[in-house]
TIVO-2410 file (N, C-alpha, C; in nm, 3 decimals):
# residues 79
REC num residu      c1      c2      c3 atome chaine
REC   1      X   0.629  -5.427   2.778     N      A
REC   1      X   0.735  -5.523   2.747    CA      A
REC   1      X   0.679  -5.665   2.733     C      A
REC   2      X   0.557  -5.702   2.849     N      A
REC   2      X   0.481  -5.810   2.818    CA      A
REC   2      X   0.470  -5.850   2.637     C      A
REC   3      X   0.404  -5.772   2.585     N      A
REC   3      X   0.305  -5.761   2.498    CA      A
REC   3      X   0.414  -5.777   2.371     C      A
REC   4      X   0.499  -5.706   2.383     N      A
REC   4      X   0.638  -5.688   2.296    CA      A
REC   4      X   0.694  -5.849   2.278     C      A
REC   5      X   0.738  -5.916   2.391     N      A
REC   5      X   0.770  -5.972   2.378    CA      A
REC   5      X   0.671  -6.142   2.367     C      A
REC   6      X   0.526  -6.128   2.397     N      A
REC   6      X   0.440  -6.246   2.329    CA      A
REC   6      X   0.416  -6.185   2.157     C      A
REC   7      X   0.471  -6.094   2.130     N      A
REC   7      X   0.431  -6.103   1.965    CA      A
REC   7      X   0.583  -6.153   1.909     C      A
REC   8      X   0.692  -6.100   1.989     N      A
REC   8      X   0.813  -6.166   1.906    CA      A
REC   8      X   0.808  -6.281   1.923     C      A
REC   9      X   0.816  -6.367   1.991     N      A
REC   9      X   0.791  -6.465   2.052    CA      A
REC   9      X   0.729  -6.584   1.979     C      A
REC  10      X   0.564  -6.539   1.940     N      A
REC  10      X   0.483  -6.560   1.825    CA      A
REC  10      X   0.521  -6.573   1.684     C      A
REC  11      X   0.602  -6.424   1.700     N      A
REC  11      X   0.632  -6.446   1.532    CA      A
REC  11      X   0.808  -6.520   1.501     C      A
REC  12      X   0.805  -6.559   1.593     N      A
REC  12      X   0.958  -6.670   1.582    CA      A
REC  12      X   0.904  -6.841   1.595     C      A
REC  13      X   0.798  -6.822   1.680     N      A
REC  13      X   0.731  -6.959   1.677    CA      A
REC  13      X   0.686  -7.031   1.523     C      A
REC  14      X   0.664  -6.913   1.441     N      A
REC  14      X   0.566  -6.914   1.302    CA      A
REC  14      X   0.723  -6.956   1.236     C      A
REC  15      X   0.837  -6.864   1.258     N      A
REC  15      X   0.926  -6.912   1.141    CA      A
REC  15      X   1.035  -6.795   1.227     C      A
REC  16      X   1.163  -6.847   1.217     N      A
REC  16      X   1.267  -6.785   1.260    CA      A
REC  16      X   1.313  -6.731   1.188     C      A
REC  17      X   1.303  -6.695   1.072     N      A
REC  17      X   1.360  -6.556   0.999    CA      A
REC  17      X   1.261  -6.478   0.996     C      A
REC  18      X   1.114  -6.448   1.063     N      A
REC  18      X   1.078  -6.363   1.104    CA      A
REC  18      X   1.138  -6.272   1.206     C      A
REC  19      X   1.138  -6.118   1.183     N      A
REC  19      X   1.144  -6.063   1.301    CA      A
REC  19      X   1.032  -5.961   1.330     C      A
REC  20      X   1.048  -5.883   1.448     N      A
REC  20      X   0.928  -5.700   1.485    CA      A
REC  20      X   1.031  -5.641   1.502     C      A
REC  21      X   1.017  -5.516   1.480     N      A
REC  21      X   1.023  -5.399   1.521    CA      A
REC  21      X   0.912  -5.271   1.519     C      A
REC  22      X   0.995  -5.148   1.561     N      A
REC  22      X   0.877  -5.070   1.545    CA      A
REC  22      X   0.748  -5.097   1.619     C      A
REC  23      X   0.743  -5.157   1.766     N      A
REC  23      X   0.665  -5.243   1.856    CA      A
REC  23      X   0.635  -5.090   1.883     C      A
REC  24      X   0.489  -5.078   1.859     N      A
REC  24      X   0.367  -4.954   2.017    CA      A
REC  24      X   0.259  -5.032   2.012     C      A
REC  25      X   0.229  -4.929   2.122     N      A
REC  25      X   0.097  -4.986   2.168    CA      A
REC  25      X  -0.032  -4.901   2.174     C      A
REC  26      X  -0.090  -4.874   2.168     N      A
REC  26      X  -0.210  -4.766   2.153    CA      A
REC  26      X  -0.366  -4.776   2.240     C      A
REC  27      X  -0.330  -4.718   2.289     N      A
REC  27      X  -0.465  -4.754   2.429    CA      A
REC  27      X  -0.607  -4.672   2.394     C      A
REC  28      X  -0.738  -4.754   2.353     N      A
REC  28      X  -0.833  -4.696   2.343    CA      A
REC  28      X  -0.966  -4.706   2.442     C      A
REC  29      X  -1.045  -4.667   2.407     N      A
REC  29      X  -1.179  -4.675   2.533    CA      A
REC  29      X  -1.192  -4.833   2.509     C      A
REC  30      X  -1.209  -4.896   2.412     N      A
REC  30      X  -1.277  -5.032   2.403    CA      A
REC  30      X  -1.165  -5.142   2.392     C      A
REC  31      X  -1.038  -5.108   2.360     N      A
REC  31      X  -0.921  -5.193   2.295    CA      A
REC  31      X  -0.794  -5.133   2.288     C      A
REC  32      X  -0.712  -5.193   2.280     N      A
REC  32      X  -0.574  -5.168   2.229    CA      A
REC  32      X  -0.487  -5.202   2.160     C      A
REC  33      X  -0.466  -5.162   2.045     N      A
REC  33      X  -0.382  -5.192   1.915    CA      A
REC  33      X  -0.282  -5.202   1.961     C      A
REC  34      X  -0.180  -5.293   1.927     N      A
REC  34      X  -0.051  -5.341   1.894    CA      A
REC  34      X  -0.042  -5.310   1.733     C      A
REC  35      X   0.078  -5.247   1.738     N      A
REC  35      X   0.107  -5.194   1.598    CA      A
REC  35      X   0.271  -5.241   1.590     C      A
REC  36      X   0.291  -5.269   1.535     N      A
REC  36      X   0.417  -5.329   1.476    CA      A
REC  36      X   0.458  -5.333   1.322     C      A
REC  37      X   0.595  -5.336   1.293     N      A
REC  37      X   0.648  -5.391   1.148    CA      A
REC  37      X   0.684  -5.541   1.177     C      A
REC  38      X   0.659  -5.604   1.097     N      A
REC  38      X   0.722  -5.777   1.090    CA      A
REC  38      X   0.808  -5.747   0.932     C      A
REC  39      X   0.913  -5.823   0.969     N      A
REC  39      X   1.059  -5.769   0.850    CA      A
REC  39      X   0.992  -5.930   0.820     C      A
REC  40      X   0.993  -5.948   0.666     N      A
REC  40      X   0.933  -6.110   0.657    CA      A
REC  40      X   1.056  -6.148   0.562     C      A
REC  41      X   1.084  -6.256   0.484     N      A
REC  41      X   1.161  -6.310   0.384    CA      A
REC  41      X   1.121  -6.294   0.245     C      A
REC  42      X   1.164  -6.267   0.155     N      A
REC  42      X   1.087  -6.257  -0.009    CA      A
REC  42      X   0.997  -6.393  -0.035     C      A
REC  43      X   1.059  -6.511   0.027     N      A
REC  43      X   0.971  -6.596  -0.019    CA      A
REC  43      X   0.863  -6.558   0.013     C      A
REC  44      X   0.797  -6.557   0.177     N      A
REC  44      X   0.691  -6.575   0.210    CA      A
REC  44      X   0.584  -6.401   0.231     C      A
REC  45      X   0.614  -6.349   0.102     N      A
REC  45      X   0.555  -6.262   0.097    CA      A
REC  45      X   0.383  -6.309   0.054     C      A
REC  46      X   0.418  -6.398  -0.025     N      A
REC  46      X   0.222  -6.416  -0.084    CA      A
REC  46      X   0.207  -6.485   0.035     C      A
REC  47      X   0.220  -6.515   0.137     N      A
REC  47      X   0.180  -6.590   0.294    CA      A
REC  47      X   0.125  -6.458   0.389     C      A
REC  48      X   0.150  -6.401   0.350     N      A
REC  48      X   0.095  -6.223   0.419    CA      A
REC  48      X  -0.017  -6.273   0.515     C      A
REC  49      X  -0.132  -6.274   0.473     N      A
REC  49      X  -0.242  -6.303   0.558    CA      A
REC  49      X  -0.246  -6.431   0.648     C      A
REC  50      X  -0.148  -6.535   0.573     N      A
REC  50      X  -0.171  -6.666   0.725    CA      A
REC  50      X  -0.047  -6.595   0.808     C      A
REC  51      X  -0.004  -6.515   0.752     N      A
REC  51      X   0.096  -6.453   0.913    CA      A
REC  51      X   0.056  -6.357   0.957     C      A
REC  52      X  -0.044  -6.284   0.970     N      A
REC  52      X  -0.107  -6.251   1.017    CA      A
REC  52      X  -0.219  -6.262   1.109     C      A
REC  53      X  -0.281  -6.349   1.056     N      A
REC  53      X  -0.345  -6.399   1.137    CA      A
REC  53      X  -0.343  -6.509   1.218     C      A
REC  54      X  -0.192  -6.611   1.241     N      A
REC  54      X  -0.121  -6.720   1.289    CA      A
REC  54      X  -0.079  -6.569   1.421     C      A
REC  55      X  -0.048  -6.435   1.409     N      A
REC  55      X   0.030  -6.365   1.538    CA      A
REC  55      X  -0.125  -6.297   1.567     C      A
REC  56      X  -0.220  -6.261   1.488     N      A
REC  56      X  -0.324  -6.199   1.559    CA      A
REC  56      X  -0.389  -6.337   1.658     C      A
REC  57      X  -0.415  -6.433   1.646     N      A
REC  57      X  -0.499  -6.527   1.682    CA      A
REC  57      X  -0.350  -6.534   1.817     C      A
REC  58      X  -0.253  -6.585   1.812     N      A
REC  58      X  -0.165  -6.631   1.909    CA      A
REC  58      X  -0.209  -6.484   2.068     C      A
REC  59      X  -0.226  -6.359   1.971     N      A
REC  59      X  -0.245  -6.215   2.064    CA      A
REC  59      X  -0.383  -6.231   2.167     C      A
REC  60      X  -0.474  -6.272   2.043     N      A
REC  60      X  -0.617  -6.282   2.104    CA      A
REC  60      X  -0.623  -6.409   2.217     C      A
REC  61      X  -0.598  -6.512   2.206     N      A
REC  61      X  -0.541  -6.617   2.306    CA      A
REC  61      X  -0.489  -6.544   2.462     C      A
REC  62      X  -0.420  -6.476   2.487     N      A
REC  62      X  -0.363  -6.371   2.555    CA      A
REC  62      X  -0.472  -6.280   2.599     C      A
REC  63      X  -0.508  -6.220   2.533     N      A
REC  63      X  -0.604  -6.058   2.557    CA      A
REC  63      X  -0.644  -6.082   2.497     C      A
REC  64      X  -0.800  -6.078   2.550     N      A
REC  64      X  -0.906  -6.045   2.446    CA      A
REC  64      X  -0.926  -5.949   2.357     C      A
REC  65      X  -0.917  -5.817   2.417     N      A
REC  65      X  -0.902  -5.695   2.410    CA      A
REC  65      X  -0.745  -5.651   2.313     C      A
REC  66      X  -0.666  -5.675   2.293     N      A
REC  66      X  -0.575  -5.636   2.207    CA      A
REC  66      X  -0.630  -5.632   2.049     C      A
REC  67      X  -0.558  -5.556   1.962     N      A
REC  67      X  -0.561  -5.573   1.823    CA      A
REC  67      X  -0.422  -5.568   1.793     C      A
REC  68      X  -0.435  -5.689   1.698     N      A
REC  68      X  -0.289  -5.624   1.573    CA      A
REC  68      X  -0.315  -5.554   1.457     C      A
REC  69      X  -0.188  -5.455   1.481     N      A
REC  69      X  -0.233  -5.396   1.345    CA      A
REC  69      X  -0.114  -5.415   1.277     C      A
REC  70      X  -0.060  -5.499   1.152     N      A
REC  70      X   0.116  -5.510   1.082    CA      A
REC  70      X   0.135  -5.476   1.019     C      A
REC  71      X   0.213  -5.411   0.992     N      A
REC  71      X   0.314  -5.335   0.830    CA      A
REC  71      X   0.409  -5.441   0.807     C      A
REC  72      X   0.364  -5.481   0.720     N      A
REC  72      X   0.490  -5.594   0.640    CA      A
REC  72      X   0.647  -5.527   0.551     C      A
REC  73      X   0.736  -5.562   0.615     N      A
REC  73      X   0.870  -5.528   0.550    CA      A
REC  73      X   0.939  -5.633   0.465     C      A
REC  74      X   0.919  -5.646   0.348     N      A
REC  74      X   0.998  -5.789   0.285    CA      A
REC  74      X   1.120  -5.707   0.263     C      A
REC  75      X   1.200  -5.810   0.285     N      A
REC  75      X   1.356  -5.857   0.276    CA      A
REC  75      X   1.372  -5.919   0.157     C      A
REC  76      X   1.457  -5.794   0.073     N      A
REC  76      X   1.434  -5.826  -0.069    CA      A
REC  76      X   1.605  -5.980  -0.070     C      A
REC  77      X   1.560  -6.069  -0.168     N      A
REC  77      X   1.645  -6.156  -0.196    CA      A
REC  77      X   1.774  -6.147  -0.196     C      A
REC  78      X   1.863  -6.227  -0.159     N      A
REC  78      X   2.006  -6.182  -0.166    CA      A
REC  78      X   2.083  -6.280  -0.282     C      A
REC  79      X   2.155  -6.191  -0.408     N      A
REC  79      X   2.163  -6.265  -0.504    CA      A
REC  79      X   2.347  -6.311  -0.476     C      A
***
């Protein structure tokens, strides 16, 4: 729940029409992936990688040892 809630957290800090779902966690010998969906906005789809790495860097700050891994969901435009 920790972990769940420093990535939402993170990714509301970056921009509030971000959201997660689809939050696990995956425990390995050396690390542990955080795997998540982030639902993003149509605009900031070509922004993919600075949001990514604005919630991986906020994770690593935290735990060394964590990884993110994100599936991006854009939120198609509302006409």
């Amino acid at each position: 729940n920790r972990m769940c809630k420093l990535v939402s957290d993170a990714v509301k800090d970056i921009d509030e029409r971000l959201s997660v779902h689809d939050f696990r966690m995956v425990r390995g010998p050396s690390h542990t992936n955080l795997i998540f969906d982030m639902e993003i906005p149509f605009d900031l789809g070509g922004r993919r990688r600075e949001l990514y790495d604005a919630v991986r860097q906020r994770v690593r700050q935290e735990c060394a040892h964590y990884y993110t891994i994100v599936n991006f969901d854009e939120v198609p435009r509302r006409i």
